[in-house]
C-alpha positions in Angstrom: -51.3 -13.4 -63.8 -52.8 -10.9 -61.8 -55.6 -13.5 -60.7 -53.0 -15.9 -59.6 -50.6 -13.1 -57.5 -54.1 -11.7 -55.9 -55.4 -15.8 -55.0 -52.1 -16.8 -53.8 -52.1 -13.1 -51.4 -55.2 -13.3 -50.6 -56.5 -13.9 -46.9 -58.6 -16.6 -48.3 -56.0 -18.5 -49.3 -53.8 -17.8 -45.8 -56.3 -18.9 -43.8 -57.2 -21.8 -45.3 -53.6 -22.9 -45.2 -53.5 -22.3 -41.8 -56.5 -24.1 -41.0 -55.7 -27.0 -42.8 -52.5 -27.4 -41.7 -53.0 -27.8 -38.0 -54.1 -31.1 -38.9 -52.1 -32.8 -41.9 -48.8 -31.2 -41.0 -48.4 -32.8 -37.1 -50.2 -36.0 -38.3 -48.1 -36.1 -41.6 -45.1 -36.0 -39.7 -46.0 -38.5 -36.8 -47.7 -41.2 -39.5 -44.1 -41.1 -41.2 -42.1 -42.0 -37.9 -44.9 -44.3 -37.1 -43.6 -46.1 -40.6 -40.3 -45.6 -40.6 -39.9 -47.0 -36.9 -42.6 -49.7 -37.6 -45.0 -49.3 -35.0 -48.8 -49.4 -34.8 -51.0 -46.4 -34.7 -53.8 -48.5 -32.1 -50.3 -48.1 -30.0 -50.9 -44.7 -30.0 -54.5 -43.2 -30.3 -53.6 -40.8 -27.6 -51.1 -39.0 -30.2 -53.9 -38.9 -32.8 -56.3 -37.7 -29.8 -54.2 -35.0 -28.9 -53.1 -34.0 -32.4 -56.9 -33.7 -33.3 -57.3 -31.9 -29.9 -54.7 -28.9 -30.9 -55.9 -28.4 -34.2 -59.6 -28.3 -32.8 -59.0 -25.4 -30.6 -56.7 -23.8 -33.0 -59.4 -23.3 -35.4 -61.8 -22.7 -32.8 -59.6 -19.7 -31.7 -59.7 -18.7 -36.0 -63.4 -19.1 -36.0 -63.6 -16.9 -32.7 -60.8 -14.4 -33.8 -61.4 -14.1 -37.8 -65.1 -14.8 -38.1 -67.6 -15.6 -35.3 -69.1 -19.0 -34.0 -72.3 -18.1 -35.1 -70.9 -17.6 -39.1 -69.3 -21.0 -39.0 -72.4 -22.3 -37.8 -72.0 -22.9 -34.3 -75.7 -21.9 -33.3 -78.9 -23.5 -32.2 -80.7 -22.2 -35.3 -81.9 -24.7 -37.1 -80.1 -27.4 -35.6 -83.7 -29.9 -36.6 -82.9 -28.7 -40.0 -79.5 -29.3 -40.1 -79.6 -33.0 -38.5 -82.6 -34.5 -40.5 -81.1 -33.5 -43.6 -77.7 -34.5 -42.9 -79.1 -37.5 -41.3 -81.0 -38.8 -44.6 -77.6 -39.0 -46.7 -75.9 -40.8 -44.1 -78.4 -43.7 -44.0 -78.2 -43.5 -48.0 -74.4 -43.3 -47.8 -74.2 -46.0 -45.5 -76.2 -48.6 -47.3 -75.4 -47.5 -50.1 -72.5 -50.2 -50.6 -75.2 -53.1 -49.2 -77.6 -52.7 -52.4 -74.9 -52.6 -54.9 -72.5 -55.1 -53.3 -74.9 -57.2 -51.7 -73.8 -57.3 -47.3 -71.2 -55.9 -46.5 -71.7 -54.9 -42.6 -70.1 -57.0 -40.4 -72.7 -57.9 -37.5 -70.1 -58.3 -34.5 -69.0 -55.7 -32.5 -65.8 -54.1 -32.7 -63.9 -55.5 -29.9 -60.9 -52.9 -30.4 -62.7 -50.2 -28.9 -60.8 -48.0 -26.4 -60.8 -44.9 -24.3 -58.6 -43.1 -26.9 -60.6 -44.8 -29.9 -64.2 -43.6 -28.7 -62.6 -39.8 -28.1 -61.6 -39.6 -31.5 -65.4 -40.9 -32.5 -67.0 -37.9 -30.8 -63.8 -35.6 -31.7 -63.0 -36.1 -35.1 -66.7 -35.2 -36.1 -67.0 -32.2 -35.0 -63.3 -31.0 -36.1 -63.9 -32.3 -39.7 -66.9 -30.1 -39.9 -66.0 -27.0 -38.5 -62.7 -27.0 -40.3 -64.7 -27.8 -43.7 -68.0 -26.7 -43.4 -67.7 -23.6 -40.9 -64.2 -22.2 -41.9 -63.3 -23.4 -45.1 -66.0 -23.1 -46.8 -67.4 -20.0 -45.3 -63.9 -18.6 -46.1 -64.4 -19.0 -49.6 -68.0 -18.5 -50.3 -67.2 -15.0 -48.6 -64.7 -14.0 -50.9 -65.3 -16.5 -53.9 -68.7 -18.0 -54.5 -70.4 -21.1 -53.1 -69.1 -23.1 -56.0 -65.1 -22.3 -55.3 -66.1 -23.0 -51.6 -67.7 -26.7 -52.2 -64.8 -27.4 -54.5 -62.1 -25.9 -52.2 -63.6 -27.8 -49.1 -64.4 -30.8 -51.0 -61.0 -31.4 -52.6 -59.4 -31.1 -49.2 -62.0 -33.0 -47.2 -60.9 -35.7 -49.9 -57.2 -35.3 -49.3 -57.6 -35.3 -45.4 -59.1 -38.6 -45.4 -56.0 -40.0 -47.6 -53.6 -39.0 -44.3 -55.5 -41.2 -42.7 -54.1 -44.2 -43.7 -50.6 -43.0 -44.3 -50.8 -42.5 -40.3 -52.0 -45.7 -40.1 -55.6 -46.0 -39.9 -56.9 -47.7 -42.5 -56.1 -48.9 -46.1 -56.2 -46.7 -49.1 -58.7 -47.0 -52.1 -60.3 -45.6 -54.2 -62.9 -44.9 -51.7 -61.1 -43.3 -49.5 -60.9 -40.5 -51.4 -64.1 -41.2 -53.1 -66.8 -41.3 -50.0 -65.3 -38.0 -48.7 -66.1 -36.3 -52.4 -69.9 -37.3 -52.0 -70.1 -36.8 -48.3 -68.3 -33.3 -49.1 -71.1 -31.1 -51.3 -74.2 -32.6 -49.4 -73.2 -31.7 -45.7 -71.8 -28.3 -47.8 -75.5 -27.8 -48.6 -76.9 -28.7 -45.5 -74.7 -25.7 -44.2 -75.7 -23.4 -46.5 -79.1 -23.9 -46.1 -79.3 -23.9 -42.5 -75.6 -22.0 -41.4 -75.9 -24.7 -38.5 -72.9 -27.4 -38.1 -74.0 -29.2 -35.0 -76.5 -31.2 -36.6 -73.7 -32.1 -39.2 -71.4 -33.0 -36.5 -74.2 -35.3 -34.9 -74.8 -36.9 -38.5 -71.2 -37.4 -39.0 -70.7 -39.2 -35.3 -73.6 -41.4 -36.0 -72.0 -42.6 -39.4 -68.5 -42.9 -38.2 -69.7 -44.9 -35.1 -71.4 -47.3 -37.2 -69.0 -48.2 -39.7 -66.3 -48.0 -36.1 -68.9 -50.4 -34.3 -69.7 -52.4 -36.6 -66.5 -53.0 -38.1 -68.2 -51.6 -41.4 -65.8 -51.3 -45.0 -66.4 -49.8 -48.1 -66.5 -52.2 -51.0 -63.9 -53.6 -52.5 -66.1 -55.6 -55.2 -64.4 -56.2 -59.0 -67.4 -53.4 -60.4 -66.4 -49.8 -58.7 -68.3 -48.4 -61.4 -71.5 -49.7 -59.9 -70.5 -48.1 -57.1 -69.3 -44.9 -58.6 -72.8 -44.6 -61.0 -75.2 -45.7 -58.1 -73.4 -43.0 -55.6 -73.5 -40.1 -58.7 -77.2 -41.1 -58.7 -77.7 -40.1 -54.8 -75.7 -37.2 -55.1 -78.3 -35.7 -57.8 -81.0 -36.2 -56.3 -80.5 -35.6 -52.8 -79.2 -32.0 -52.7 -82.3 -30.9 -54.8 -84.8 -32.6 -52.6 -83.6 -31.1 -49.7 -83.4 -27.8 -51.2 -87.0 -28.4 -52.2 -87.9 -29.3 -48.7 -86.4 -26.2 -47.4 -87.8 -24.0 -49.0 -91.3 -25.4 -49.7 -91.5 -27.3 -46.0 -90.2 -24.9 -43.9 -90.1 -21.5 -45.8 -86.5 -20.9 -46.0 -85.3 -18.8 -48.4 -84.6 -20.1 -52.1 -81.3 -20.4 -52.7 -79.6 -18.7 -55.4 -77.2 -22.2 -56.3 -76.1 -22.5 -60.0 -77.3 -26.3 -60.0 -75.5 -26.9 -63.4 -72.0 -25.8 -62.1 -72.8 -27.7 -59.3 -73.8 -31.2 -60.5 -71.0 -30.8 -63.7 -68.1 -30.1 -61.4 -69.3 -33.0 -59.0 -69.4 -35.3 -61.8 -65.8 -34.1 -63.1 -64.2 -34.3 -59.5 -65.7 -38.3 -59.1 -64.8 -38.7 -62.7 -61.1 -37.6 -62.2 -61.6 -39.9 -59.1 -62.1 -43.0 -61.3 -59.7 -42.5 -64.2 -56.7 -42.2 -61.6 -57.9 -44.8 -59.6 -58.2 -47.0 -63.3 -54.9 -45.7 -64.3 -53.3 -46.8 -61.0 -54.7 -50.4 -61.1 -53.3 -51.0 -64.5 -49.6 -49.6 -63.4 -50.0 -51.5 -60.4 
C-alpha cells in the first residue's frame, strides 16, 4: 500500500501526467466534436497543427524547467549514432509487412498532401520523441529503472497512436497499437545508448513520410500472427546488435540492461496485444 500512495505522489508520476496530457486531452476533446458534428479531420489539419504545436513547447518548457535539453537528449553528441541505428529498424519496420504480406506500398503519390499535412510530418516526429524518449522515459529511468521507463513510455506511445484515429486520422487495428509497441523499446535503446533524440526524430520523419507519401498501410492480411512472430523476431535481434555495435564499434560503454526482463516483458506486452485483438474479432 505504501508502494502504491508513494507512485501515485510521486513527481514521476505528476509529470508524466502532465506531459502526456498536453496532447491526448485537447485532441481527445476536439476528435469527439469532430464525431459528434460529423466533420472531417483533413478539414482541419490546422487544429491538429496547432494542438501538436502547444503541447510541443509545453514540454519543451518541462524539459527546460524540470530537467535540461541536454538530459532529454537534445545534443549534438552522437547524433551519427543515434540516426544509423534508429535508421536500420525503420527500413526493417517498414518492409517488414512487404516480406510477410507480399506488396503492400502503394507506388503513387499521395495527392492529399497539404501545407498543414507536411507541418505535422516534420512536427509530429520530433514531439513523439521528446515527449517519449527524452521526458518520459528519462523521468522514469531516473526514479525507476530502464525497464519501468521502456514499459511506461511504450504502453503510452501505444495508446497515443489509438487517439489518432478517434480524431480522425486513420483506422484502428490491431496495428495501430501494435507498430507503436515495437517501434517503442528500439528507439528507447537508441536513447539510452547514445542520450541523443535528434537522430530519432530524423528516423521517425523519414518513416512517417514514407508510409504519408506513399500512401503506405499496415497489413490487414487474414494471418496477423505472421506478422506478429516475424516483427517479435526483429525486435530480438535488433536491440542486441546494436548494443553489440556500440560497444564493440564505437567503444561506448556496456550497458548494464537486464536483457531477460527486457525481451519477456516485450513479448508479454505484444502477446496481450494479440489475445485482445483475437478476443475482439470473435465479439465483433
Amino acid at each position: 500500500m505504501k508502494k502504491i500512495i508513494s507512485l501515485i505522489t510521486s513527481r514521476t508520476l505528476w509529470i508524466t501526467i502532465l506531459s502526456f496530457s498536453t496532447f491526448a486531452v485537447p485532441a481527445s476533446i476536439h476528435g469527439f466534436i469532430l464525431r459528434k458534428q460529423g466533420l472531417s479531420s483533413e478539414q482541419y489539419e490546422w487544429v491538429a497543427v496547432l494542438v501538436f504545436l502547444t503541447a510541443l513547447v509545453i514540454n519543451l518548457i518541462i524539459a527546460r524547467k524540470l530537467f535540461s535539453f541536454k538530459e532529454v537528449g537534445l545534443q549534438r553528441k552522437a547524433f551519427v549514432r543515434s540516426f544509423i541505428y534508429s535508421f536500420l529498424f525503420v527500413v526493417v519496420l517498414r518492409f517488414a509487412p512487404d516480406l510477410i504480406y507480399g506488396e503492400t506500398i502503394s507506388k503513387e503519390a499521395s495527392s492529399q498532401l497539404t501545407f498543414f499535412s507536411l507541418v505535422l510530418l516534420a512536427l509530429v516526429p520530433f514531439y513523439e520523441e521528446l515527449l517519449f524518449r527524452g521526458i518520459i522515459f528519462r523521468v522514469w529511468e531516473k526514479s525507476r529503472g530502464f525497464i519501468a521507463a521502456m514499459l511506461v513510455s511504450t504502453i503510452l506511445f501505444g495508446l497515443e497512436h489509438l487517439i489518432y484515429p478517434f480524431w480522425g486520422f486513420g483506422e484502428w487495428s490491431m496495428y495501430t497499437f501494435l507498430n507503436p509497441v515495437i517501434f517503442g523499446p528500439i528507439f528507447i535503446l537508441v536513447a539510452y545508448r547514445t542520450g541523443n533524440i535528434w537522430g530519432l526524430s530524423l528516423s521517425h520523419f523519414l518513416y512517417n513520410a514514407s508510409v504519408r507519401l506513399t500512401n503506405g498501410s499496415t497489413p490487414t492480411g487474414d494471418s496477423p500472427e505472421s506478422y506478429f512472430i516475424a516483427l517479435l523476431g526483429f525486435t530480438l535481434f535488433l536491440p542486441i546488435l546494436i548494443d553489440s555495435i556500440d560497444h564493440r564499434l564505437f567503444k561506448a560503454e556496456q550497458s548494464k540492461i537486464n536483457w531477460h526482463k527486457f525481451f519477456s516483458w516485450l513479448f508479454i506486452i505484444i502477446f496481450l496485444v494479440m489475445l485482445i485483438n483475437s478476443v475482439l474479432n470473435d465479439f465483433g
